[in-house]
C-alpha positions, 0 to 999 in steps of 0.5 A: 911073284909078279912084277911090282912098279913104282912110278916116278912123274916128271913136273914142270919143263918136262914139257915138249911139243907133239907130246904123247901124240902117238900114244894117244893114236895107239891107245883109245884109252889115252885119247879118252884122257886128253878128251875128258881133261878137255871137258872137265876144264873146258880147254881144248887139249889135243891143240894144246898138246899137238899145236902149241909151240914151246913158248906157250907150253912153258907157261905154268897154266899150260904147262902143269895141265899139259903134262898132269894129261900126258902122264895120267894119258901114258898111265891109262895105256900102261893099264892096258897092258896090265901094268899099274903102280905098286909105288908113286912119286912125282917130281914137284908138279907130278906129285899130283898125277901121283897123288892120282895113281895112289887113289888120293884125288879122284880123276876129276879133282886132280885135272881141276886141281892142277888146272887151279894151281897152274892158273894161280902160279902163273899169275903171282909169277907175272906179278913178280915180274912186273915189280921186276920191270918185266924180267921173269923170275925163275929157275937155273940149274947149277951142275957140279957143285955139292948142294951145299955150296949151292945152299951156301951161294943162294943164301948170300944173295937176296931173293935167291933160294936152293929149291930143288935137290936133284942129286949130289951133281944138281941143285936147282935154284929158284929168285928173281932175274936178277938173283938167278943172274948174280948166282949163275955167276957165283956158281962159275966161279965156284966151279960149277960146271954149268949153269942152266937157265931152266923152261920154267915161268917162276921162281917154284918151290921158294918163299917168292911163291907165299902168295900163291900158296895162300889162294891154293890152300884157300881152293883145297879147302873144298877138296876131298883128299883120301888116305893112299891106297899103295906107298906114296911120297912126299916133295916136302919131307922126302920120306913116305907121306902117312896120310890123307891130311899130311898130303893135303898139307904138304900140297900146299908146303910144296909151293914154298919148300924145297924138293927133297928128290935124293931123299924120296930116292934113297927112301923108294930104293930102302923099301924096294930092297927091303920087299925082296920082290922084283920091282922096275922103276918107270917114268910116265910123262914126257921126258927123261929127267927123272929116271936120268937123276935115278941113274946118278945114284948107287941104287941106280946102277942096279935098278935102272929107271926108264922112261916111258912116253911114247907107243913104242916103248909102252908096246915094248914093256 
């Protein structure tokens, strides 16, 4: 029986300068990518991707773009060697090139989609800022502490959000400047071991982003969503997404809702392990995040996950 894959997509502060240069070099296929991207959305992104510094690329309309490419750009080159997902999900914004890997939004739509949300996302986080006399909202990751301390600490802090559940030693706040101040402290001196302001422009995944999420529902309303083609999940629910109309709307949610990422990992592995074929766990995009949170978990320690983003590695599979 073959090999099956699932693939897991990193999202924002994924990032890097130089990112999937080499692979593009290695893989006609995932030039064409970088290229097309570049027509589609009239922004040129071999510079974007190969000459920016990281200040610039950590802005959400450069970010969400440059890291939808180098994924779909990795994929293009895994095709190449034979190797498509039988299963997909992403990590907050690499929901969307997942949504692409499942046949959900054709190539075009996906590139124009995310160029659309990043530009919006980016905007609503410039305004925050501005009401907060220029300091940026944000991210901060808190380590060593159960989600539920770090639920429980948001909660008390006005404009503080637990946003995203990374494993049982991770949680991710999201607020304003001055929240993520006031719960870094309170996590230290909960115990937390550490406190880490993420490479984000915005407080994602909270109710801060409302407005964001209103004038993107406004742009999906002209986009085709199709149903799955191969086993997808859902950021929002954190168990399977069941069809085309859930995924639009949950595409929206996603915005203003927390990341459910432990359960989409618990879910993933319970239908792996149920199909009884051999399957291998990869992580196309720039990075390793996602398949170091998959090593945090009991099913990580038989199925590992790796990371796949360079010419190097893509040969070596």
């Amino acid at each position: 029986m073959a090999k099956k894959y699932a693939f897991l997509f990193p999202g924002q502060g994924a990032q890097a300068p130089g990112m999937i240069k080499d692979v593009a070099e290695a893989f006609p296929s995932a030039r064409k990518v970088v290229d097309d991207v570049s027509s589609i959305i009239n922004v040129d992104m071999a510079k974007l991707l190969w000459e920016s510094d990281a200040e610039t690329l950590s802005r959400s309309d450069n970010s969400q773009i440059a890291i939808t490419t180098a994924s779909i750009a990795i994929m293009a080159a895994l095709k190449d060697k034979g190797i498509e997902p039988s299963a997909a999900m992403g990590f907050s914004l690499g929901e969307f090139p997942a949504l692409y890997a499942a046949g959900v939004l054709s190539f075009e739509d996906v590139i124009r989609v995310v160029r659309e949300r990043g530009l919006v996302m980016q905007a609503v986080c410039e305004e925050i800022a501005a009401e907060n006399e220029g300091h940026a909202p944000g991210m901060s990751a808190i380590l060593g502490l159960p989600p539920e301390k770090v639920k429980e600490i948001a909660s008390s802090i006005p404009d503080a959000y637990a946003a995203n559940m990374n494993s049982t030693k991770q949680t991710v706040i999201s607020g304003t400047f001055d929240a993520l101040d006031a719960a870094e402290k309170a996590a230290t001196e909960a115990g937390a071991r550490r406190a880490i302001r993420l490479k984000v422009a915005g407080p994602f995944h909270s109710p801060l982003m409302q407005k964001a999420a209103d004038k993107f529902e406004k742009y999906l309303e002209g986009v085709t969503f199709a149903e799955p083609k191969i086993p997808l999940f859902s950021n929002v629910t954190g168990k399977r997404a069941e069809s085309a109309a859930e995924v639009k709307s949950s595409a929206v949610l996603h915005l203003t809702h927390s990341v459910l990422w432990t359960d989409e990992e618990a879910v993933l592995a319970d239908m792996i392990k149920s199909d009884g074929g051999e399957w291998a766990v990869l992580e196309p995009g720039p990075g390793k995040v996602l398949a170091g949170l998959w090593g945090q978990t009991e099913f990580g320690a038989t199925l590992a996950a790796l990371p796949v983003n360079t010419a190097e590695g893509i040969n070596a599979l």
